[in-house]
DRENSELUM-488887 format. One line per field, with one value per residue (C-alpha): residue in one letter; x, y, z; residue number from 0. Coordinates in steps of 0.1 Angstrom, whole numbers. Example, Ala and Ser with C-alpha at 12.3 -4.5 7.8 and 13.67 -1.06 7.14 Angstrom:
aa	c(A S)
px	c(123 137)
py	c(-45 -11)
pz	c(78 71)
i	c(0 1)
//
This chain:
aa	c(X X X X X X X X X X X X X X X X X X X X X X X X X X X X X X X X X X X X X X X X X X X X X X X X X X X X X X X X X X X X X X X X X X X X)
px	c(208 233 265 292 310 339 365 390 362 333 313 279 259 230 207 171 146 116 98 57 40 72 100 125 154 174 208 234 256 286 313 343 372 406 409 387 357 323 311 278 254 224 200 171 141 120 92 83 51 76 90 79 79 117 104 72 90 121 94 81 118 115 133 161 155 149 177 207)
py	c(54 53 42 37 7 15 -1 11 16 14 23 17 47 37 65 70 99 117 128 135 107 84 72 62 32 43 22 43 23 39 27 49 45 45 81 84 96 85 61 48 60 36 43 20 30 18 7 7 29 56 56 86 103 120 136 149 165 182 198 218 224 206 179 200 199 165 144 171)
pz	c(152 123 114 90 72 48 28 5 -24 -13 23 32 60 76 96 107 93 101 74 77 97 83 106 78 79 47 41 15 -6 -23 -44 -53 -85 -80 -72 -43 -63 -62 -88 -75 -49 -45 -14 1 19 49 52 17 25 29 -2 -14 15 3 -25 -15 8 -5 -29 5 16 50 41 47 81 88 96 109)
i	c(0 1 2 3 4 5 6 7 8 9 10 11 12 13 14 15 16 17 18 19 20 21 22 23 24 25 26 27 28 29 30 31 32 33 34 35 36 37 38 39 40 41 42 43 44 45 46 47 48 49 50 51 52 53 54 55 56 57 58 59 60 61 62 63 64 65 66 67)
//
């Protein structure tokens, strides 16, 4: 399940991955300047097991596929 909080600078996503034998919780923080652009971007995993589970994977390209 995800979701999405925003304000006027700053939103936070929360969605749900599969990635190997890992079922992700991953929580995005982002912060944004007066013009709208992105200024910070600072993501946490679930469980903590599964923390390297990203990465291994996007070096096989199925990452890609994984959450869309």
């Amino acid at each position: 399940m995800g979701g999405l909080i925003a304000g006027s600078r700053d939103a936070a996503l929360k969605f749900s991955a599969n990635i190997g034998k890992w079922q992700l919780e991953v929580i995005g923080l982002i912060k944004f300047d007066e013009a709208g652009e992105m200024t910070e971007f600072e993501v946490m995993i679930r469980p903590i097991k599964a923390l390297q589970a990203p990465g291994d994977e996007m070096g096989t390209g199925s990452a890609r596929n994984c959450c869309g």
